[in-house]
N, C-alpha and C positions, 0 to 999 in steps of 0.2 A: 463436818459438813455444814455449810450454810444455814443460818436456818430459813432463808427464803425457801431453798429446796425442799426441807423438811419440811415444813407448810405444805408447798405443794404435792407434795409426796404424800399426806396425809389427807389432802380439799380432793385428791385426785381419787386413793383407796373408799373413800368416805361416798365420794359420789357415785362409782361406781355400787359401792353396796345399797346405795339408795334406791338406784335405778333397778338393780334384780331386786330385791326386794319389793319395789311395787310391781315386776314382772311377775311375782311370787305370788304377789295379790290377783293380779291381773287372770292368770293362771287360776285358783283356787277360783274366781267367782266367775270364772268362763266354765268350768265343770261342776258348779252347784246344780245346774238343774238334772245333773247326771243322777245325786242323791239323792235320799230319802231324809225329809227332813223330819224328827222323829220326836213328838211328846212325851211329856212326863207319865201318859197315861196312853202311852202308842205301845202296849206288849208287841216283841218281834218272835211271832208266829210263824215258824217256819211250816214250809208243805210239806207233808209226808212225802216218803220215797215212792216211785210207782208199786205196785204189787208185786210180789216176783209172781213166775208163772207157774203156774198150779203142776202140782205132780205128775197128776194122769195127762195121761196124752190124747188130744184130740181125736177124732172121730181119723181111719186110716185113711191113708191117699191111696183110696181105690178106683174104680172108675164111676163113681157116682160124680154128679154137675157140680152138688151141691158145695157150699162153703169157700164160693168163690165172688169175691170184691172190684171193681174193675172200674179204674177214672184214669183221666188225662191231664198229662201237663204241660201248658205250652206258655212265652215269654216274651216279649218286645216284640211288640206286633208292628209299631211306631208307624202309623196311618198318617201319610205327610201328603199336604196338598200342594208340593214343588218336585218331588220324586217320582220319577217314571219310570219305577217299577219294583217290583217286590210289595211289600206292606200290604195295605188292602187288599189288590190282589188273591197275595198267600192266604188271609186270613180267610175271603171268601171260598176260596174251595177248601180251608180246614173244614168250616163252617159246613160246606153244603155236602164232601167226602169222606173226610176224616172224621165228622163225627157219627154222622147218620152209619157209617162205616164200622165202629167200633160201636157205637151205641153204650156209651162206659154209664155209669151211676152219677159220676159227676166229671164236670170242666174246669178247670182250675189254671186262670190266666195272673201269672204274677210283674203287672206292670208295665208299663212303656206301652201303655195304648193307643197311643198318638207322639208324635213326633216332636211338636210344639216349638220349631226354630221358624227363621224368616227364609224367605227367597236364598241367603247368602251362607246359612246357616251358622250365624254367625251371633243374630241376637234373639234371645229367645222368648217368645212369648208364646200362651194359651190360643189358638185356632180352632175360633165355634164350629168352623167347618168341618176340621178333621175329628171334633166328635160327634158333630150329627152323622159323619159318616158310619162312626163308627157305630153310633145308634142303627141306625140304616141296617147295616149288617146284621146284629143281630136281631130286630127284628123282623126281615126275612129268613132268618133259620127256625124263629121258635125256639130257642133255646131256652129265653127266660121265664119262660111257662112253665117248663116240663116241670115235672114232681114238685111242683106247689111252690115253684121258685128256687128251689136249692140244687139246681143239676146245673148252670152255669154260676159260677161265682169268680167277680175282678175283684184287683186290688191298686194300688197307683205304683207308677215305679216315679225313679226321678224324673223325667220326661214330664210327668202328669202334673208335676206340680211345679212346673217351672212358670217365675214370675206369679206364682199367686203367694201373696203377702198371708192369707189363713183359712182355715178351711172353712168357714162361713163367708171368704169374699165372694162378691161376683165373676170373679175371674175363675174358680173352681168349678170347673165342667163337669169334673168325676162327678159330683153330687147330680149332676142333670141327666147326663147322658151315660152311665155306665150302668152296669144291672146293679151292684151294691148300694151304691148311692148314700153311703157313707166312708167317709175317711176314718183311718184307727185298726183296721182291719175285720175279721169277725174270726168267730168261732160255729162251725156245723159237725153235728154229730149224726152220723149214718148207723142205723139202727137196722142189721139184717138178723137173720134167726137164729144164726151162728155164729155173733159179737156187736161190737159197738166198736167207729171207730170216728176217730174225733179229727176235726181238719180247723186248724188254729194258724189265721194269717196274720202278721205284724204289719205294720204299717213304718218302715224306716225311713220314713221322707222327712225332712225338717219341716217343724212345725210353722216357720216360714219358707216358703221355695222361694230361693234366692233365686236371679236368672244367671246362666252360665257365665262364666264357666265354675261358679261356686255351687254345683250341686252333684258332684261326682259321687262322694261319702253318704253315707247314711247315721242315722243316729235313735237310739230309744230313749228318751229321758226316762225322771222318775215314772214320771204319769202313763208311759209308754209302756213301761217296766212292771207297773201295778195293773195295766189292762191283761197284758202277758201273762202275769202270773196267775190272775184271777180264771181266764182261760184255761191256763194249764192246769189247774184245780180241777176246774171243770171235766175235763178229759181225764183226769186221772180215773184208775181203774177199765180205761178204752183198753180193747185186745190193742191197737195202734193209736198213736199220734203221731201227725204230720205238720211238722211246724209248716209255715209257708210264710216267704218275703222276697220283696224284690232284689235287696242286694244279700250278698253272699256273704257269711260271718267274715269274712278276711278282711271287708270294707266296711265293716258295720262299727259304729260305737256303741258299747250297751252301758247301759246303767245299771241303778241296783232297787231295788224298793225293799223287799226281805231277802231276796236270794241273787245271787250273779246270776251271770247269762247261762256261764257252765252248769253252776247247777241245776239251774232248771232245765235243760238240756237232759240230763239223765231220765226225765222219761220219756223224749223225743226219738221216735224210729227212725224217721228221715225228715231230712231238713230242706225242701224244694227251693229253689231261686232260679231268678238269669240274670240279668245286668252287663254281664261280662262279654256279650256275644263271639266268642270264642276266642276272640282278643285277634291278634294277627301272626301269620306265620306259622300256623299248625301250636302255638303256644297254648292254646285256649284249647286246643279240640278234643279234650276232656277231665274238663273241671271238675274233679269230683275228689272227694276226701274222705277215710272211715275217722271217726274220731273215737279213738278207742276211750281213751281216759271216761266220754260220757257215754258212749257207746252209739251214736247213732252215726246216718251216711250222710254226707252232705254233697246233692247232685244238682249242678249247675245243669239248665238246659240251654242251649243253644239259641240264635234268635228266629224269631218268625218273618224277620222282615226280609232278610235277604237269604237264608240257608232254610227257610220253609220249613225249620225242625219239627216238630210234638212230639211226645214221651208216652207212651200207653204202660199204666202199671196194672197189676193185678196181686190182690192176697189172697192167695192160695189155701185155706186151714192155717191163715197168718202166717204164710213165708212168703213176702213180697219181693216181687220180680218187677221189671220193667223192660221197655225193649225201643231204640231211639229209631223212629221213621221219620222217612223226609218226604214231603209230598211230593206224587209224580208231573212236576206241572212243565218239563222239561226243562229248558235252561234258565239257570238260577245266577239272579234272581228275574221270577216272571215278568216279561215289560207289561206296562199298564200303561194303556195309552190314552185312556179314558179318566186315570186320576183318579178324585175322589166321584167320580158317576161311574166306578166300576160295577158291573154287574154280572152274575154267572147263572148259566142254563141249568143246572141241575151238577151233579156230580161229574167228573171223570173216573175212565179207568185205574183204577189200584191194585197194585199188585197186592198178593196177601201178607198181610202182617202176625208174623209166627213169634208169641210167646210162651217160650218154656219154664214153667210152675212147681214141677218136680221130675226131676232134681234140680235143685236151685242153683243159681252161679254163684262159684265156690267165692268169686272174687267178692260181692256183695253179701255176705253172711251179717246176720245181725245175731248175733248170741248170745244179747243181752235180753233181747225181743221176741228172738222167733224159736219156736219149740221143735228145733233142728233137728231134734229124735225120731222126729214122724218119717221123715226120709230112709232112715233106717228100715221102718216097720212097713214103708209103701209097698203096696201090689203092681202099681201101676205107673207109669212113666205119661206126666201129663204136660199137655201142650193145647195152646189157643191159636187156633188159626183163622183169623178175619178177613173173609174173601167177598168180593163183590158180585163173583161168581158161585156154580159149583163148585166145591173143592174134587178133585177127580183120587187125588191120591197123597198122603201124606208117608213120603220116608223117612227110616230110623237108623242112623247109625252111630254107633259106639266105640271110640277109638279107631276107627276107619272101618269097622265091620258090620254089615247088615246087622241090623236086630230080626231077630228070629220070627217075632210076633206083629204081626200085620196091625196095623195103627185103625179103629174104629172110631167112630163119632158117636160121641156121648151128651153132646150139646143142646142147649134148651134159650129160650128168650121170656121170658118172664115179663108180663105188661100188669100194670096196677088198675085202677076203674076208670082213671082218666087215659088211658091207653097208651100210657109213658111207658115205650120198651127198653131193658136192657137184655144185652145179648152176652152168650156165657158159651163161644163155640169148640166144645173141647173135645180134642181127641187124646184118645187112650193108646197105650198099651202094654198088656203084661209085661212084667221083669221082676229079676230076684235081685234085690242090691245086694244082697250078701256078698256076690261074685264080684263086688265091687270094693267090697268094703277092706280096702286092703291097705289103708293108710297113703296111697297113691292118686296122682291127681290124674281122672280120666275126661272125656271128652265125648259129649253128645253132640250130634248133628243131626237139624231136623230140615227134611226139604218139603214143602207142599206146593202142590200143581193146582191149579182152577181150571176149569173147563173151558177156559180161553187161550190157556197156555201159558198164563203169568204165573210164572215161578219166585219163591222165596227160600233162601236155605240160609238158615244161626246155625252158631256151634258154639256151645256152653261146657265150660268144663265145670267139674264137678268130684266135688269128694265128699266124706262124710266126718271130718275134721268138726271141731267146733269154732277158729279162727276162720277166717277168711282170706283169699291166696294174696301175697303184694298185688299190688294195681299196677305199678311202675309204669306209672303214668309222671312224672316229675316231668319230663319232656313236653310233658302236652297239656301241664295244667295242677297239674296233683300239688306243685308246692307252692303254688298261688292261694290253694284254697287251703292250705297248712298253717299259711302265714297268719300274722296279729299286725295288721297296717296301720292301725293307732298305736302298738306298739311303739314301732319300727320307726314311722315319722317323728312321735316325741321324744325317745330316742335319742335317733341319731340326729334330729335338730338339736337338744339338747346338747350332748357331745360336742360337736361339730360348732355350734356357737360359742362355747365355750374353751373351746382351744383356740381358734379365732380372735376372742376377745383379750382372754389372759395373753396367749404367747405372742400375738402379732401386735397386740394395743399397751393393754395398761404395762405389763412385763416390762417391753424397751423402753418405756418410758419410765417407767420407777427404775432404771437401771442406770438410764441415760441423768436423770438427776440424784442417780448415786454419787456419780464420778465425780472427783476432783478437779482433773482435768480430762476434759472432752476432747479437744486438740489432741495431746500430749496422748491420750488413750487410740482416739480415728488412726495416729499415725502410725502408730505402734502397731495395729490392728490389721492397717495397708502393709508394711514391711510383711507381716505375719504371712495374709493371701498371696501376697508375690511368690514368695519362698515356696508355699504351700501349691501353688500352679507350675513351680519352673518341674519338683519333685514328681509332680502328675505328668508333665509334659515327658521328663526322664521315665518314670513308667509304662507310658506309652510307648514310645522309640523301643524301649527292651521287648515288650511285647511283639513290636512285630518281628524282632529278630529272633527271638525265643523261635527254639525247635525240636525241646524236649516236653515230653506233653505234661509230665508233673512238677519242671519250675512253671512253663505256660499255666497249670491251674494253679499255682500260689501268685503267680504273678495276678492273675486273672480278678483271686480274691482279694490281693492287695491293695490292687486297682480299687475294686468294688470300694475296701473298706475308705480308702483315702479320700474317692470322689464324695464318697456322703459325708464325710468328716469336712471336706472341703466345703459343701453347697450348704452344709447345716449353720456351719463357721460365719461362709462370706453372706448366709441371708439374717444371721441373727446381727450383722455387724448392722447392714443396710437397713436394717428394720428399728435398731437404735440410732442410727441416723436420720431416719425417717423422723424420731419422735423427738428430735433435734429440732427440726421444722413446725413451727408454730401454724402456719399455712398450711401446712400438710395436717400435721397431725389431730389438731383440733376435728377440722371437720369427719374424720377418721374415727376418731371418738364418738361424734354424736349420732354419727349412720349404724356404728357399734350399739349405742345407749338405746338407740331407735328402737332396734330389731327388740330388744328386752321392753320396752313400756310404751312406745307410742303406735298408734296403727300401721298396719304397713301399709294402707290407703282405707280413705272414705269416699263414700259416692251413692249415687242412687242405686241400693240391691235390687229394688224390686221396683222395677219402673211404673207398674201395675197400680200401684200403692198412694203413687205421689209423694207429697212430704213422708208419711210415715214412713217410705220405704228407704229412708237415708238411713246407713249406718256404716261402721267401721269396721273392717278386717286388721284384728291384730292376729300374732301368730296363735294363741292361744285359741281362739273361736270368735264368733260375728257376735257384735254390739247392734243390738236394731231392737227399734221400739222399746228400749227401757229393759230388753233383756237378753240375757246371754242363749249363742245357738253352740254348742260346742261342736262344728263341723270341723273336720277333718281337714276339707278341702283349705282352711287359713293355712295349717302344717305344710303343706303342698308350697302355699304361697310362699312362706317363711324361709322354704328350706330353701327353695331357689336366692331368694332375697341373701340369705348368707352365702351357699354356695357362689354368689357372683360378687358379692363385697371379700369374700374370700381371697378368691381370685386376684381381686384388685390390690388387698394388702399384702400381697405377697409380691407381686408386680411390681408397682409401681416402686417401694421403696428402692429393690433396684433398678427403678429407672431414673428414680430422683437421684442417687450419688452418683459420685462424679466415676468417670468410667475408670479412673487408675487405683480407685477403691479392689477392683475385682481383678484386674488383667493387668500387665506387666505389656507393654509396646510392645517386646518381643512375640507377645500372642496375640495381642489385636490384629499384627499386620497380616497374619496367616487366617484369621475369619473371613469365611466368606464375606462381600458385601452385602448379600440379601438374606442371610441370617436374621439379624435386628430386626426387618424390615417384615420377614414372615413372624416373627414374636407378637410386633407389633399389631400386625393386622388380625391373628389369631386373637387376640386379647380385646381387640374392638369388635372382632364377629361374638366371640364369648359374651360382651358385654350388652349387644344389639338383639342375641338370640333370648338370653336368661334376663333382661332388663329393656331394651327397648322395642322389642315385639309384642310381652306380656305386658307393657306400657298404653301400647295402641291400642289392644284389645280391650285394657280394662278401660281406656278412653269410652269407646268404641260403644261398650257395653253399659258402663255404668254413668257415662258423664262428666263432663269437664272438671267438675269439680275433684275427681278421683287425681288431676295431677296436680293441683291447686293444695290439695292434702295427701299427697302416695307420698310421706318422709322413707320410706323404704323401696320403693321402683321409683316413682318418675324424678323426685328427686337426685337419688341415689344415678341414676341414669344419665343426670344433664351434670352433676357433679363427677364422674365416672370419664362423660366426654371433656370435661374441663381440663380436668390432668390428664387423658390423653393427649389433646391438642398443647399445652402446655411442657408436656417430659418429652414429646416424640415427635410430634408434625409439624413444630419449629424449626427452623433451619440452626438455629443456636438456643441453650440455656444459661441464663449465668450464675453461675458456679454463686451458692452462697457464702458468708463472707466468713461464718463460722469454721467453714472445714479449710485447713490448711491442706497444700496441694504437695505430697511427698513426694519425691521420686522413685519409678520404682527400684528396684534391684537388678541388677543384670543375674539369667540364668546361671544356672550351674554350668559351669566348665564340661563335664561332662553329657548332660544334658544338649548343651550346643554341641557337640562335637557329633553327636549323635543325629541332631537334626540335619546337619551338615551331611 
């Protein structure tokens, strides 16, 4: 070998390792703030395990009121002053029906309180408007009065913190106009006479809100990580803990400071979110997951702004239930023609809202948490029913059979000195679970009437197992919220880059400066393909004469196996050809080198901010003010970025050789004409959709200067249309002077005679 080649074959491996390696770096110092950075004199003190649960068993479930907990959970309210309908709205009759309605201990809103996009929705910024609305609202309900301030508690979703550069700017409304009026989240402890139970919110918004579309992911750093744990200390020894965040573990990054996210998770009951608003296509319409390894539930709720959802739970002697209502406001979502001067008269009609407490739904068992024995030992069969009316009559049936025992009201409302009521409307009635206890999964139905005639009927199954039944919900949600998306993205970008780069970049190039001769090899190569096409075209012809069904399946696999040995063959040829082309290949190279160390664009993140809010999007996480955000949402960015250079290198090398590389006359003249022609256009929509759409947008959004520096979209984009218009929408290319032009082969004898 030369040793010019040798050189390069070495300037070429060398650079390559240069560039992942400072991607290596890049990477490592875009997830320091994930860690705990730890001193000589930092001992790592771990939390104890929660308590297990004491022997004796609770007080029985008989029909006494007593030793019942009862709050609400509702999500992305998103109060937008350009949408005409839903949002405010909904949130006013939650406000003035559903809560005065339930009357729970507490209100528990996780996020998306306001909308915070433009007229177009398109660029997003903080709207004083849409939270003095939101102020407005509640304080017409009274809410953040009640029990000394602790019976409404928000928290911010991503919406809330879009375009604010920190949570000290001026641009941060949450701090002005929400009832917490701090960011980080908090921790409340509900202190009844029969437990203590702990309500512990996170705060996974980035410590800068980027504006869209970089604020999909959520993230905990250290310091996030050390608030959490410090909380969860706190709550330890609670009969429950309810973690609470706006986005759903699937989409969250967490960090570490002494413990993972998992394991502090083991002494978490349930895990509250929304973010996801049920996603599209019945995909979403129920997000919910048991995590057994830590053992709690993780239950997306739905949104408020256009599906008017809330969630009403109740702990029962600590077996918690929930039950998903949707306000009656008729057609959803409610129009609002009045905007943010929305206003409502008092309540509407509601129908009643029926929750059953004992026997518990088998599907939602916690039995890690909940002292599932007592159900065994119950007298009594208990249910809450929240009516705006009288309730006239409450039925029971069991596996489709009346229950024997007429349903009483056993219900009570409890007010404190400042005349803060909560309500506990329970009806009873006798039963023997024995009769049930039969290892078999049965089924309750509870119907209650009002004295208006608005009728409600659940139906809960129910066993006395210690697991809890499948959800088999995967269809509608269940493997979204299974998932690890920080996984998955670094991952399969990971991967994905990396077969990219090796087999379609440096590979035919360190291959192609193997060779002796390049000519003398191209031709040999073309001979090869011919032969290898006339064989395929011979297989096909037999194929359709075949008419015995088991040569048809050998032939079939034959086919199979030949056509992928063919397309494996003729693209590694074109792809060493490719790296033949200096013109080509270089700049091929460096959109490769890109995606590993340089940003895939800079621009203004947070328009909010001014100068400070410049930073850079590499794959790894956002560069902005001097420090690393490790958001997910760069991965997103990334993976497209390769997915469409992908595309490209696979492409275009066959469109750069010469067409007698692949096809032999005799089969070009049998291709359709407009073949090429749909290739073509498919490969310029690919490239418009995944690079020059996401181009305009981040124009759009963040600033000219985003194409001025995007070495991976806008670049990539306008060099992307270069070689299209260059390989395809010229009327001629001329043939480079390197590749000698062979002839092909005439078909096999056979083969032609067949086409014939």
């Amino acid at each position: 070998m030369e040793p010019r080649k040798i050189l390069s074959q070495v300037v070429l491996v060398l650079a390559t390792l240069l560039c992942w390696l400072y991607g290596l770096h890049l990477f490592t110092e875009a997830n320091r703030p994930l860690l705990r950075r730890h001193s000589l004199n930092d001992a790592l003190a771990p939390i104890p395990p929660r308590p297990s649960l004491p022997d004796q068993l609770p007080p029985v479930l008989d029909d006494s009121n007593d030793g019942v907990l009862t709050f609400i959970h509702a999500s992305d309210i998103h109060i937008s002053k350009y949408i005409r309908q839903g949002g405010l709205i909904h949130f006013l009759h939650f406000l003035h029906t559903a809560v005065p309605l339930i009357s729970p201990r507490l209100v528990a809103i996780t996020g998306d309180l306001t909308d915070g996009k433009d007229q177009q929705k398109l660029i997003s910024l903080q709207q004083p408007d849409e939270w003095k609305a939101y102020q407005r609202a509640l304080d017409s309900s009274g809410v953040k009065e009640r029990f000394n301030g602790t019976f409404y508690r928000d928290q911010r979703g991503n919406h809330d913190c879009f375009n604010v550069f920190a949570s000290d700017s001026a641009d941060n409304y949450f701090n002005t106009y929400s009832a917490a009026k701090e960011v980080g989240g908090y921790f409340l402890e509900i202190q009844e006479s029969f437990g203590s139970y702990a309500f512990v919110a996170s705060d996974g918004c980035p410590r800068h809100g980027f504006a869209r579309p970089l604020n999909f992911f959520g993230y905990l750093d250290a310091y996030g990580m050390q608030l959490l744990e410090g909380r969860l200390e706190r709550a330890r020894g609670s009969n429950h803990t309810f973690l609470l965040n706006h986005y759903p573990v699937s989409t969250m990054l967490y960090g570490r400071y002494n413990q993972t996210f998992a394991q502090l998770a083991r002494g978490v009951s349930v895990f509250l979110c929304g973010h996801l608003h049920q996603l599209v296509g019945g995909i979403g319409a129920q997000l919910q997951a048991y995590k057994a390894h830590e053992g709690y539930w993780e239950l997306e709720i739905g949104d408020m702004k256009e599906h008017a959802l809330y969630r009403v739970y109740a702990v029962d002697h600590d077996l918690v239930s929930f039950v998903d209502v949707t306000l009656p406001v008729g057609h959803l979502p409610m129009p609002n023609p009045q905007m943010l001067d929305a206003t409502v008269e008092g309540p509407i009609p509601h129908p009643p809202v029926v929750l059953v407490t004992n026997p518990k739904d088998a599907r939602y068992l916690l039995p890690q948490h909940e002292p599932l024995g007592i159900m065994r030992q119950s007298t009594h069969i208990r249910v809450l029913v929240w009516a705006d009316a009288d309730v006239t009559k409450v039925e029971m049936k069991i596996d489709g059979k009346a229950h024997p025992h007429a349903a009483v009201y056993r219900g009570k409302q409890t007010t404190d000195a400042k005349g803060d009521t909560v309500k506990t409307p329970l009806w009873v009635a006798p039963w023997d679970p024995a009769q049930y206890d039969d290892g078999l999964l049965h089924e309750l139905e509870v119907i209650a009437t009002d004295a208006e005639g608005k009728s409600t009927a659940v139906r809960v199954p129910f066993h006395f197992a210690a697991e809890p039944v499948p959800l088999e919900n995967d269809a509608r949600g269940g493997w979204i919220m299974r998932q690890s998306f920080p996984d998955i993205f670094r991952v399969s970008g990971l991967i994905s880059y990396l077969l990219m780069a090796v087999a379609l970049v440096v590979v035919p190039r360190l291959y192609f400066l193997a060779l002796r001769e390049p000519r003398a090899w191209m031709a040999a190569r073309t001979l090869a393909h011919h032969k290898d096409e006339a064989r395929l075209r011979h297989l096909r012809a037999t194929l359709v004469r075949c008419g015995n069904p088991v040569a048809l399946a050998k032939l079939l696999l034959a086919l199979v196996g030949e056509q992928t040995r063919f397309l494996v063959a003729t693209q590694f040829t074109a792809q060493v050809y490719f790296a033949s082309l200096p013109a080509f290949f270089y700049p091929a190279y460096f959109f490769t080198m890109a995606l590993a160390c340089l940003p895939l664009f800079s621009g203004l993140l947070i328009p909010s901010a001014g100068p400070l809010g410049v930073g850079s999007v590499y794959a790894y996480g956002i560069y902005i003010a001097g420090e690393w955000a490790p958001l997910l949402d760069s991965w997103t960015y990334a993976l497209a970025s390769i997915s469409a250079l992908g595309v490209l290198l696979v492409y275009l090398p066959v469109a750069a050789a010469p067409p007698a590389l692949f096809y032999s006359p005799y089969a070009n003249s049998g291709l359709p004409w407009y073949r090429g022609l749909a290739v073509r256009l498919a490969v310029a929509v690919y490239c418009v959709v995944y690079l020059g759409l996401p181009t305009l947008m981040t124009v759009y959004t963040y600033g000219f200067v985003s194409i001025v520096l995007g070495y991976s979209r806008a670049w990539l984009f306008m060099a992307a249309s270069i070689a299209l218009y260059v390989l395809d929408w010229r009327p001629s290319v001329a043939q480079p002077v390197a590749y000698v032009q062979v002839p092909p082969s005439p078909p096999e004898s056979g083969a032609r005679q067949e086409e014939e």
